[in-house]
BATIGU-208535 format. One line per 2 residues: for each residue x, y, z of N, C-alpha, C. Coordinates in Angstrom, 2 decimals, padded with zeros to 5 digits. Each point is the difference from the previous one (the first is absolute). Layout:
% BATIGU-208535
X,Y,Z,X,Y,Z,X,Y,Z  ...
END
This chain:
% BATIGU-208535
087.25,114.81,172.43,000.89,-001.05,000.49,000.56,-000.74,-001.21  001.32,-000.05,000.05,000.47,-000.65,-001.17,000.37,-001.64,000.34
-000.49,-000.39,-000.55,-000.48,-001.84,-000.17,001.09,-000.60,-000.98  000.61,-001.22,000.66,000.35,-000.55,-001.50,000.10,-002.04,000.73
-000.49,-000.44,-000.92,000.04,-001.86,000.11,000.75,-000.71,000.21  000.07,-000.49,000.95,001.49,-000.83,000.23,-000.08,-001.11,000.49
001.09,-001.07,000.07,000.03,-001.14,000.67,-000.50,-000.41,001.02  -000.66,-000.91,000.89,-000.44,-000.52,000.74,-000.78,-000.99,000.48
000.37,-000.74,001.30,-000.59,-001.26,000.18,-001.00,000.50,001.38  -001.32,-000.73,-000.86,-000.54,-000.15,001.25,-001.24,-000.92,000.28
-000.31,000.06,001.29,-000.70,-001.08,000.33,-001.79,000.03,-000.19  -000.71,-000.66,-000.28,-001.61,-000.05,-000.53,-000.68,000.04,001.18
-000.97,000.39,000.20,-000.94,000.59,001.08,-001.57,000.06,-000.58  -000.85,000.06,000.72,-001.57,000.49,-000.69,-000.16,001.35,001.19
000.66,000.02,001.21,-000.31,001.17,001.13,-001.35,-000.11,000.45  -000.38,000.23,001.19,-001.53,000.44,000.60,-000.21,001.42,-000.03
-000.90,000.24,-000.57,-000.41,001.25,000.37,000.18,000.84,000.88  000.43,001.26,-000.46,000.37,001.15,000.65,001.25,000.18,000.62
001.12,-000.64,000.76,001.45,-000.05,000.33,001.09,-000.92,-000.91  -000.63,-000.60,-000.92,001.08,-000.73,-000.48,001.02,-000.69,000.36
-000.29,-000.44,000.91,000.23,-001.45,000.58,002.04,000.52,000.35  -000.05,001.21,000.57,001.67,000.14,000.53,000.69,000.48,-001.15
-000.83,-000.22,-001.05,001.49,000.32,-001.69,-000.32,-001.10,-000.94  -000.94,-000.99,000.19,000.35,-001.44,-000.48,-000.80,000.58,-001.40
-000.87,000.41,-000.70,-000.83,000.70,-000.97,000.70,000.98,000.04  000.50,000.37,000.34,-000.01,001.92,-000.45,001.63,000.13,000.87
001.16,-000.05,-000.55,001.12,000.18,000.52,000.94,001.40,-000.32  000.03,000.79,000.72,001.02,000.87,000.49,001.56,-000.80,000.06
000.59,-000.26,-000.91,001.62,-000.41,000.39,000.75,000.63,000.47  000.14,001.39,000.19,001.02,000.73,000.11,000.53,001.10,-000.57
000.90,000.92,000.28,000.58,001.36,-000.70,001.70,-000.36,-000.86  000.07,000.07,-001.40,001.23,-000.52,-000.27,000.65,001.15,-001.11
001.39,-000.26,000.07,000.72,001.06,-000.42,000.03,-000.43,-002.07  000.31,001.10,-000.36,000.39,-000.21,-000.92,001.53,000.20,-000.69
000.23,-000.08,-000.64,001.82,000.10,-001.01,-000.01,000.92,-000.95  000.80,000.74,000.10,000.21,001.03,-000.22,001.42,-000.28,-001.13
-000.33,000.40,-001.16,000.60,-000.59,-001.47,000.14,001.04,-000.88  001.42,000.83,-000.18,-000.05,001.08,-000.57,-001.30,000.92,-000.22
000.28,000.55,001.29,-001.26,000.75,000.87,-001.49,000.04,-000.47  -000.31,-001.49,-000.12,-000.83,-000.39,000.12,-000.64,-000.85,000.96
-000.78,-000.24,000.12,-000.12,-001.01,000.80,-001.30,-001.33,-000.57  000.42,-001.14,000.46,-000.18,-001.42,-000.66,-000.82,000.14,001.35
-001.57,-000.76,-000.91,-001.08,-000.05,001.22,000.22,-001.88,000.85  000.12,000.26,001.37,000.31,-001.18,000.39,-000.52,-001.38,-000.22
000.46,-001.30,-000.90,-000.76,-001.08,-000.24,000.50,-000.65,001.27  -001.27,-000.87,000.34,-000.30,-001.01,001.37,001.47,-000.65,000.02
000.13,-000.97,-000.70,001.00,-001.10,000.03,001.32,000.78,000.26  000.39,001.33,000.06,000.73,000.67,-000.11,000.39,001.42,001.18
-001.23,-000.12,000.60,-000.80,001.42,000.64,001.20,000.25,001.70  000.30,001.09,000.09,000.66,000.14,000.95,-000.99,001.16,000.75
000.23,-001.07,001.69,-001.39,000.41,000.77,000.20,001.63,000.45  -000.56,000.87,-000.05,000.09,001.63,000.09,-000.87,000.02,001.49
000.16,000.16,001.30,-000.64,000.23,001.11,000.58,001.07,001.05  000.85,000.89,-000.29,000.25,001.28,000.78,000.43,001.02,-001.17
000.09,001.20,000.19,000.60,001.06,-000.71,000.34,001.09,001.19  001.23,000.62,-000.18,000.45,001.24,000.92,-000.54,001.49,-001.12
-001.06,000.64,000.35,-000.13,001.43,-000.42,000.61,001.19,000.53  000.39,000.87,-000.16,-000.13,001.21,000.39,-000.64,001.15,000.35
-000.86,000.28,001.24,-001.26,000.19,000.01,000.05,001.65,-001.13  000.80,000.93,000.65,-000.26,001.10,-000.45,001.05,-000.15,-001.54
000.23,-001.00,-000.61,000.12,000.17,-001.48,-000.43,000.10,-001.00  -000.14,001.16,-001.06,-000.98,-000.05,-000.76,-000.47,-001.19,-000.93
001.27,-000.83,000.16,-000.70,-001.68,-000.62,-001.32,-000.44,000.05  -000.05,000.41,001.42,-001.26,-000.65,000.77,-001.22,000.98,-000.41
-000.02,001.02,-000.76,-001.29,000.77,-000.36,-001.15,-000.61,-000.24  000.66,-000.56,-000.91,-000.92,-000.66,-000.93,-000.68,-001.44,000.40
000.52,-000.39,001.39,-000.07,-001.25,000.39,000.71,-001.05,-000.52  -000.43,-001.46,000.60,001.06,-001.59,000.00,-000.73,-000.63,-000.60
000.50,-001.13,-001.04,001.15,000.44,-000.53,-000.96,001.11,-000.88  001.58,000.70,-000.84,-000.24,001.03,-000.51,001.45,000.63,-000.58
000.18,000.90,-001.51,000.96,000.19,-000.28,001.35,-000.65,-000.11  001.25,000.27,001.10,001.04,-000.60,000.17,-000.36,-001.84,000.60
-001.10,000.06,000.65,-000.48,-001.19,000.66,-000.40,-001.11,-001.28  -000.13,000.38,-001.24,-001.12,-000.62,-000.89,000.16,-001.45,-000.21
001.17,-000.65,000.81,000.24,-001.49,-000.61,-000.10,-000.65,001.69  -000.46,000.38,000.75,-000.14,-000.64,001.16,-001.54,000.14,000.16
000.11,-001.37,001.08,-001.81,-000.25,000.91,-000.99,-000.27,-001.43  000.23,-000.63,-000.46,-001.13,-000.98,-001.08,-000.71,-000.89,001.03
-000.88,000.36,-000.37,-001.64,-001.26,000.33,000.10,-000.67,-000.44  -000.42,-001.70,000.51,-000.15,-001.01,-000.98,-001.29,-000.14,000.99
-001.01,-000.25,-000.56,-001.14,-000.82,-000.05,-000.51,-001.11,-000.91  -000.98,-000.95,000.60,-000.09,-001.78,-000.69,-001.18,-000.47,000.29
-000.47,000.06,-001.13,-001.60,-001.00,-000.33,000.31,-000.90,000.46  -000.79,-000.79,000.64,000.19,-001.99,000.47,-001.64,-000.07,-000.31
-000.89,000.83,-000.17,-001.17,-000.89,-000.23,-000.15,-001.00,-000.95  -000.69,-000.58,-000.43,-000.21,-000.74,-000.97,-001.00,000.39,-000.61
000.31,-000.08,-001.62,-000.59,000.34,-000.78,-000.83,001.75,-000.13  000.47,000.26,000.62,-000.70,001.50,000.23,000.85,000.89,000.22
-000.12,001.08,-001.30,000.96,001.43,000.12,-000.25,000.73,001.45  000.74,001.24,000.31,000.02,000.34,001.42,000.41,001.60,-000.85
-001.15,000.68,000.37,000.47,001.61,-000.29,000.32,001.06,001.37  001.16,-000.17,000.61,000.83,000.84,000.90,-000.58,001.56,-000.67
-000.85,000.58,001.37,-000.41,001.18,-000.21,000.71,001.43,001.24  000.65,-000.68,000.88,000.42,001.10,001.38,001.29,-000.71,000.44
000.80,000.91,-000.08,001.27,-000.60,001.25,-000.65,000.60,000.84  000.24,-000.33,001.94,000.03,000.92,001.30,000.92,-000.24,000.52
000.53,000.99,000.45,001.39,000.41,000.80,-000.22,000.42,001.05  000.26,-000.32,001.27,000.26,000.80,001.20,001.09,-000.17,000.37
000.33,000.77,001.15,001.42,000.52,000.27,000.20,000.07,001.97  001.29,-000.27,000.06,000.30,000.10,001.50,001.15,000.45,000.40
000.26,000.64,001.26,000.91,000.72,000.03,000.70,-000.74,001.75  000.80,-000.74,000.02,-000.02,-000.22,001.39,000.34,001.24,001.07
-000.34,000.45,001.04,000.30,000.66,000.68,-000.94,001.26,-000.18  -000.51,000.47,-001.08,-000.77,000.97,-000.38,-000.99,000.67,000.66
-000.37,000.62,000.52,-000.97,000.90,000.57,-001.03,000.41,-000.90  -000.29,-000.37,-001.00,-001.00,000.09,-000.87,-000.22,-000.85,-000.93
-001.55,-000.57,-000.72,-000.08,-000.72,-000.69,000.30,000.43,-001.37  000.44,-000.72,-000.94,000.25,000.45,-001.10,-001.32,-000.59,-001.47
-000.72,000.95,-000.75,-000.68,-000.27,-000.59,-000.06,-000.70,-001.13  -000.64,-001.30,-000.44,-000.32,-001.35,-000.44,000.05,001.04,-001.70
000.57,-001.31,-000.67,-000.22,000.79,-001.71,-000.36,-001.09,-000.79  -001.15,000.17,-000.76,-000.58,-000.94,-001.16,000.37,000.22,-001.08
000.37,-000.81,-001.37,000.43,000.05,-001.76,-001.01,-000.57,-000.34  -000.83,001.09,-000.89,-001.06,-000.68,-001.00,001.18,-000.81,-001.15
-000.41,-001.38,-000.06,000.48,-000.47,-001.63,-000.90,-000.84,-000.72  000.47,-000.01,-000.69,-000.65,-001.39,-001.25,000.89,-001.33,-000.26
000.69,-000.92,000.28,000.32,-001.07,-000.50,-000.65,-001.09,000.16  -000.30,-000.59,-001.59,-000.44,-001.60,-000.31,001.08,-000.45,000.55
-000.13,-001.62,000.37,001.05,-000.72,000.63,-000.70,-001.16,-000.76  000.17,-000.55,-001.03,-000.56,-001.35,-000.35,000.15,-001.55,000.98
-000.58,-000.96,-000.10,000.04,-001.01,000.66,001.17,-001.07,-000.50  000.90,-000.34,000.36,001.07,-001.03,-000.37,-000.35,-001.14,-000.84
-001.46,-000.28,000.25,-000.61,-001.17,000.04,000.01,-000.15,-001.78  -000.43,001.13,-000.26,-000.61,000.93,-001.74,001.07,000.34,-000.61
001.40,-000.31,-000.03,000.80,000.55,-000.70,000.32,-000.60,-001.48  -001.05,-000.94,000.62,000.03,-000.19,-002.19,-000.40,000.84,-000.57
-001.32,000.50,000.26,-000.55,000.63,-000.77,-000.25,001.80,000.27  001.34,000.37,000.73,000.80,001.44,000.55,000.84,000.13,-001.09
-000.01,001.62,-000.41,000.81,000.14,-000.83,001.65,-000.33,000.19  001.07,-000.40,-001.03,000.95,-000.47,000.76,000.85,001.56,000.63
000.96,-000.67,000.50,000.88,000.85,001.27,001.12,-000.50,-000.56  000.94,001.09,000.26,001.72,-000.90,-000.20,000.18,000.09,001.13
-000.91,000.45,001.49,000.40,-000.05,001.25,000.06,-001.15,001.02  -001.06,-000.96,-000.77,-000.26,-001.25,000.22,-001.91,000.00,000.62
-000.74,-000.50,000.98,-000.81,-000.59,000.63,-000.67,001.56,-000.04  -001.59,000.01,000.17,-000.57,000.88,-000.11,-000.56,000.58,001.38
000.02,-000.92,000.87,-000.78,000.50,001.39,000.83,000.89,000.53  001.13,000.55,-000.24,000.88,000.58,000.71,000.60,001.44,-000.32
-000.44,001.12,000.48,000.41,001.29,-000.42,001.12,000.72,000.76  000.67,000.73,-000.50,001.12,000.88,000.68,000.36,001.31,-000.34
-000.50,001.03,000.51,-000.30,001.39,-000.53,000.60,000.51,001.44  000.10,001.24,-000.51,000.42,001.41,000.78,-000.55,000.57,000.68
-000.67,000.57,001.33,-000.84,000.75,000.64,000.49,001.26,000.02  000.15,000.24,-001.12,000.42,002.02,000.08,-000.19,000.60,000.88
000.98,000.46,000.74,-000.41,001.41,000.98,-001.17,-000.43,000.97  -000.29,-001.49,000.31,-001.08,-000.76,000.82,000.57,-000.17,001.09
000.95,-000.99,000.51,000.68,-000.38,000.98,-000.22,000.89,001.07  000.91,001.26,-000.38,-000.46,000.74,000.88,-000.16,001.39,-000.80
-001.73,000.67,000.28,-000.01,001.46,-001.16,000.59,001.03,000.22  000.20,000.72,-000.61,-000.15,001.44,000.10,-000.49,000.30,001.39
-001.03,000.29,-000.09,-001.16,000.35,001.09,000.79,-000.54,001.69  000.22,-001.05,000.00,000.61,-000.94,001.05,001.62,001.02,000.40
000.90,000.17,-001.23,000.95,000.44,000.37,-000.29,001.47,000.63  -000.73,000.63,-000.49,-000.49,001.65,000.61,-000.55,-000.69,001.44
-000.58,-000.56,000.10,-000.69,000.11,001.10,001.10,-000.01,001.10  001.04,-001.38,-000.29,001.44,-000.13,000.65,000.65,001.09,000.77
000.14,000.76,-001.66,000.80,001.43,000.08,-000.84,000.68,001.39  -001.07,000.25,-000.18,-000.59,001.10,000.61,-000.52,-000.36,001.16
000.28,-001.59,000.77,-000.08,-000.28,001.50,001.16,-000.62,000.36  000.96,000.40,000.09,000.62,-000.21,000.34,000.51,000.15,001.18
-001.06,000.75,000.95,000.32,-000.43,001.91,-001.26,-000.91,000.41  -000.30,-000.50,-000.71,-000.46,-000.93,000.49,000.74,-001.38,-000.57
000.41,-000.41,-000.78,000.93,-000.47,-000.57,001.08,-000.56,001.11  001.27,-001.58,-000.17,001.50,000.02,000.55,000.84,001.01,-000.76
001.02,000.32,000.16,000.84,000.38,-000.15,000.73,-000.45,-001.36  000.28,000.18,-000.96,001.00,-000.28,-001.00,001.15,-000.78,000.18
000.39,-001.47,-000.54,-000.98,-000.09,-000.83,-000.83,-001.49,001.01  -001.64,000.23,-000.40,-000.26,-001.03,000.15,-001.18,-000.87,-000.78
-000.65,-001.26,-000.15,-000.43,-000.86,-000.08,-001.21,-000.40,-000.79  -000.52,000.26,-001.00,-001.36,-000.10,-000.61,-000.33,-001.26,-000.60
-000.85,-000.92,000.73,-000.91,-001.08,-000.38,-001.02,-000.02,-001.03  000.28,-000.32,-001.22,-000.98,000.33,-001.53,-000.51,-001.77,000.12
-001.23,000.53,000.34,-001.31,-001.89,-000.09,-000.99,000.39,-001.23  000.04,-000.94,-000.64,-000.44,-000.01,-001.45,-001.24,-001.23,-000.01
-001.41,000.20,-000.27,-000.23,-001.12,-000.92,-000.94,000.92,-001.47  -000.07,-000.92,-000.30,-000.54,-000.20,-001.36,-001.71,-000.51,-000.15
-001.08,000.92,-000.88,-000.91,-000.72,000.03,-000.90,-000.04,-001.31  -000.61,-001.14,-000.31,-000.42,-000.22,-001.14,-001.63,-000.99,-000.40
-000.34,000.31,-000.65,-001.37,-001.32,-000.64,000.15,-000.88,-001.02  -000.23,-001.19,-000.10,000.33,-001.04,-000.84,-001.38,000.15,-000.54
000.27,-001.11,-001.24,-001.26,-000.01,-000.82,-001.36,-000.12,000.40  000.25,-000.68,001.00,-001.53,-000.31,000.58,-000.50,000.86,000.83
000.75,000.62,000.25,-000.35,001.25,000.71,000.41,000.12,001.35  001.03,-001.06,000.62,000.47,000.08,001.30,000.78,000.89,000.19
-000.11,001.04,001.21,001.20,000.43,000.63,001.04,-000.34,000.73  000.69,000.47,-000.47,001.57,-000.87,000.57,001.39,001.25,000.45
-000.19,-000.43,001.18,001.44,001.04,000.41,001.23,-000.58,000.12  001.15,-000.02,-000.52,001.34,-000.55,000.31,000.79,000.14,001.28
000.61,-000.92,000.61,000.66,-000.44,000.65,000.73,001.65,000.77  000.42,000.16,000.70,001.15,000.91,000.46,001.29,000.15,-000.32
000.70,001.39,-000.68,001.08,000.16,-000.04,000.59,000.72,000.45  001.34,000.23,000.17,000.42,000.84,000.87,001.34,001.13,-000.81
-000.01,000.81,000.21,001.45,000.86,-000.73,000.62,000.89,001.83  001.51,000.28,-000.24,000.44,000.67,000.82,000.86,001.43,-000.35
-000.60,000.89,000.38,001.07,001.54,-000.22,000.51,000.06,000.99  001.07,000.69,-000.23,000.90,000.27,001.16,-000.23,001.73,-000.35
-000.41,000.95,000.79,000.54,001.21,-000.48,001.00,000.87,000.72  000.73,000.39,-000.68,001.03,000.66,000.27,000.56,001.39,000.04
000.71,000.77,000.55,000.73,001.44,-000.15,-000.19,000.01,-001.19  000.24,001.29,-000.62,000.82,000.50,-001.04,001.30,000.57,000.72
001.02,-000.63,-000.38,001.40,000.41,000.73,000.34,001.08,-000.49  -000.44,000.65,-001.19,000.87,001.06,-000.24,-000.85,001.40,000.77
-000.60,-000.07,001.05,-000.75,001.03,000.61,000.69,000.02,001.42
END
């Protein structure tokens, strides 16, 4: 997962054990796009961040091999996640993803991301190495080929009577989960992403 530090405000929390109090400790913000700068792309800063919450795929395009984002996709659907504890780093170890299909005749199978990100505490940013991104509790990285995998798109491909009809509707629910210094577990808040999938028209 590619990570990078960025701007952000947020609010202080200590959380209760085990749910994290809705997001208030352990916040899930959202999926945001990035800018795309002589084909590059500029990783999205907060104060700046334009909100990314649907994408139209192509189911049977080979874009989608490799999974979302992914390849041509590489500057869309950034994670931002946000320390609010106090005083205590937060090491984000699993995204979980499940998935919904309205109308569907079959359930579609749940996908976990092993990761690693420190998320330092806001509280400590004196003594955090500096950032030109600004505030330290706040990360914004890429879920490679996570959103939705590989694995997920085959499965697509290959039920497709049980499946609506083309194109339709995929519900991506996200949280995030992690242990702070003291050793609490903490799961983040709920997020949500939307695919639309679609024909390939030229068939």
């Amino acid at each position: 997962m590619m990570l990078a530090l960025v701007v952000g405000v947020g609010v202080f929390g200590c959380g209760d054990s085990g749910d994290n109090d809705n997001g208030i400790a352990f916040r899930a913000v959202g999926f945001f796009q990035g800018e795309l700068q002589d084909d590059k792309c500029q990783v999205p800063v907060a104060n700046k961040a334009i909100s990314d919450q649907s994408q139209n795929l192509t189911l049977d395009s080979a874009l989608v091999d490799s999974g979302y984002p992914a390849d041509v996709f590489f500057c869309r659907a950034y994670l931002w996640l946000e320390n609010n504890l106090v005083n205590q780093a937060l090491l984000v170890n699993r995204l979980d993803f499940e998935y919904e299909i309205p109308g569907s005749r079959i359930g579609l199978p749940a996908h976990s991301s092993s990761v690693g990100i420190r998320i330092n505490p806001a509280s400590n940013a004196q003594n955090a190495p500096p950032s030109p991104f600004g505030p330290t509790n706040v990360y914004i990285g890429l879920p490679e080929a996570q959103i939705v995998p590989a694995s997920l798109v085959l499965f697509l491909r290959q039920n497709r009577q049980t499946l609506p009809q083309l194109p339709y509707t995929m519900i991506v629910k996200m949280t995030a989960s992690g242990r702070s210094d003291a050793g609490q577990n903490l799961t983040s808040n709920e997020i949500r992403y939307t695919v639309t999938w679609q024909k390939d028209l030229r068939q």
